[in-house]
C-alpha positions as CSV (number, residue, x, y, z in Angstrom):
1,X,131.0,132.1,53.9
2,X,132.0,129.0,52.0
3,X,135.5,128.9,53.1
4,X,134.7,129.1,56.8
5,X,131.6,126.3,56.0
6,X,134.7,124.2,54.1
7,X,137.3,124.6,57.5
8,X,134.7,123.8,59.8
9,X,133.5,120.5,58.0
10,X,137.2,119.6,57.2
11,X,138.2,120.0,60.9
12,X,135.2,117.8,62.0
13,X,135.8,115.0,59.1
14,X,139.5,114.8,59.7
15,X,139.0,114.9,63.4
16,X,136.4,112.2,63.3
17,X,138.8,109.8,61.1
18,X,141.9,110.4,63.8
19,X,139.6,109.5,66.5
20,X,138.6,106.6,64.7
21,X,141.7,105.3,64.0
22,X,143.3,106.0,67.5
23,X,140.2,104.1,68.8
24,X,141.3,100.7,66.5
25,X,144.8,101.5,68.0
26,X,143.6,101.3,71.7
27,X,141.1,98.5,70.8
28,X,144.2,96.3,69.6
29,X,146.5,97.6,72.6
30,X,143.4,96.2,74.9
31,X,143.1,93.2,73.2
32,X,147.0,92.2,73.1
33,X,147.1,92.4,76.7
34,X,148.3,89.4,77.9
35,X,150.6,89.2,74.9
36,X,153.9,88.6,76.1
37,X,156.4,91.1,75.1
38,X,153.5,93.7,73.0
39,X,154.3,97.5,73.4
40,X,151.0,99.8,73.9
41,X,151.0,102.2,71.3
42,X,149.2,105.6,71.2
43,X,148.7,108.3,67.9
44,X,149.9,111.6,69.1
45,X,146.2,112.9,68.8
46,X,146.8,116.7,68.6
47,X,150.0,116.8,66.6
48,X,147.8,114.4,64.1
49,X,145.4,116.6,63.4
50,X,147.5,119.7,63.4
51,X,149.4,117.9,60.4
52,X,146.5,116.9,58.7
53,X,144.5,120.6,58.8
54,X,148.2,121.6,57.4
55,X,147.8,119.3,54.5
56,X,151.3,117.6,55.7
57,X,152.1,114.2,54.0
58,X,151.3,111.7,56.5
59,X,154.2,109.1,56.6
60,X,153.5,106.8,53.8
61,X,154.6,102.7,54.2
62,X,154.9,100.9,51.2
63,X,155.2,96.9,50.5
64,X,157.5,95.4,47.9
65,X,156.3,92.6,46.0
66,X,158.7,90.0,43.8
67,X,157.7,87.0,42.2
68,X,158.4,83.6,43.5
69,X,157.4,81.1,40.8
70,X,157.2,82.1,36.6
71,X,153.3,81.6,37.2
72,X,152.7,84.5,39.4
73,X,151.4,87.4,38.2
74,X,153.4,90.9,38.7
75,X,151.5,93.4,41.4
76,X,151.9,97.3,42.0
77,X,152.6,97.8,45.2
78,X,150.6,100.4,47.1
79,X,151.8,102.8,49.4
80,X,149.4,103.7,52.9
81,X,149.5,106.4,54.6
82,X,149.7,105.8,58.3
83,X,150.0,107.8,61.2
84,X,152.7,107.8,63.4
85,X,152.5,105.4,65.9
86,X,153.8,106.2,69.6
87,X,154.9,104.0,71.9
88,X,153.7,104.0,75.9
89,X,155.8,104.1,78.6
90,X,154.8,101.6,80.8
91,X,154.4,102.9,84.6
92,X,155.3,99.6,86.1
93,X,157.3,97.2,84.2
94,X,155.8,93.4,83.5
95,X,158.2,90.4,83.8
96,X,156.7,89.8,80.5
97,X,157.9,92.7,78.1
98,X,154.0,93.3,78.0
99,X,153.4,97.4,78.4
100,X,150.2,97.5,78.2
101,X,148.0,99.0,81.2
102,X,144.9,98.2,81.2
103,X,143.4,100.7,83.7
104,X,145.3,103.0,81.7
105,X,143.9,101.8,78.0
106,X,140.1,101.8,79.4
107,X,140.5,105.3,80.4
108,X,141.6,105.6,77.1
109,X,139.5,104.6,75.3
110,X,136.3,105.5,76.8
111,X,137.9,109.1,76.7
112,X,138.4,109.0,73.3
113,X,134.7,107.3,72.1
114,X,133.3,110.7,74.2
115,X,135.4,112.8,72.1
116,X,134.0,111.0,69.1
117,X,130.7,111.2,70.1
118,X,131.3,114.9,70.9
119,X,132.5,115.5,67.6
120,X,130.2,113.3,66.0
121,X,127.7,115.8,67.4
122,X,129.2,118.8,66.6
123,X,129.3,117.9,63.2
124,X,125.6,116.6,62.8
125,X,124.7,120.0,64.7
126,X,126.8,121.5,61.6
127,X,124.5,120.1,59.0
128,X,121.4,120.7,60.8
129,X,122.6,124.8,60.7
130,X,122.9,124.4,57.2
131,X,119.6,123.0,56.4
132,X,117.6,125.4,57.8
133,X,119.5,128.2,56.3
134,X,119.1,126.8,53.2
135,X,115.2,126.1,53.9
136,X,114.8,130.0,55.0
């Protein structure tokens, strides 16, 4: 009983921080677009999750550091993991290298805060369940 209670909550949790961060991706593809030459980027939603439910590393960027000037003092660098990030293909070309659609990115978007909603739901629905089994 446990085990399915554990898959259920991880699938909702790890679903809710995809949609999440696909939503900061659209948000920046919205606000970059009259950027000249900026490429609308998308996370591969389903392949995403599918990784993460696997446990599969996600791809992990890291940032060297060096010192500049005797006085600085020596960092770690620290790896992030990331998801991959996809690039759109634009429907109709701009003269500006811009691919961004916006028709296309509010569609988007709005899809994707009903989906978080919806799982946002699902989840609180999850809890609720548990309570009142606990409570009798």
């Amino acid at each position: 009983m446990m085990d399915r209670l554990d898959q259920t909550l991880d699938f909702a949790s790890k679903a809710l921080a995809l949609r999440t961060q696909r939503q900061a991706v659209l948000a920046a593809n919205i606000a970059n677009a009259d950027t000249p030459g900026y490429q609308a980027r998308d996370i591969p939603f389903a392949a995403s999750l599918k990784k993460a439910l696997n446990r599969e590393p996600l791809i992990a960027e890291g940032m060297s550091l060096r010192l500049t000037a005797a006085g600085h003092i020596a960092g770690k660098a620290i790896p992030t993991h990331t998801l991959p990030l996809m690039y759109r293909v634009p429907d109709q070309p701009s003269a500006d290298g811009n691919t961004v659609d916006m028709d296309r990115e509010r569609v988007a978007f709005s899809e994707n805060s009903v989906n978080y909603q919806t799982d946002l739901t699902y989840l609180s629905n999850q809890f609720k369940w548990m309570s009142s089994a606990i409570q009798g």
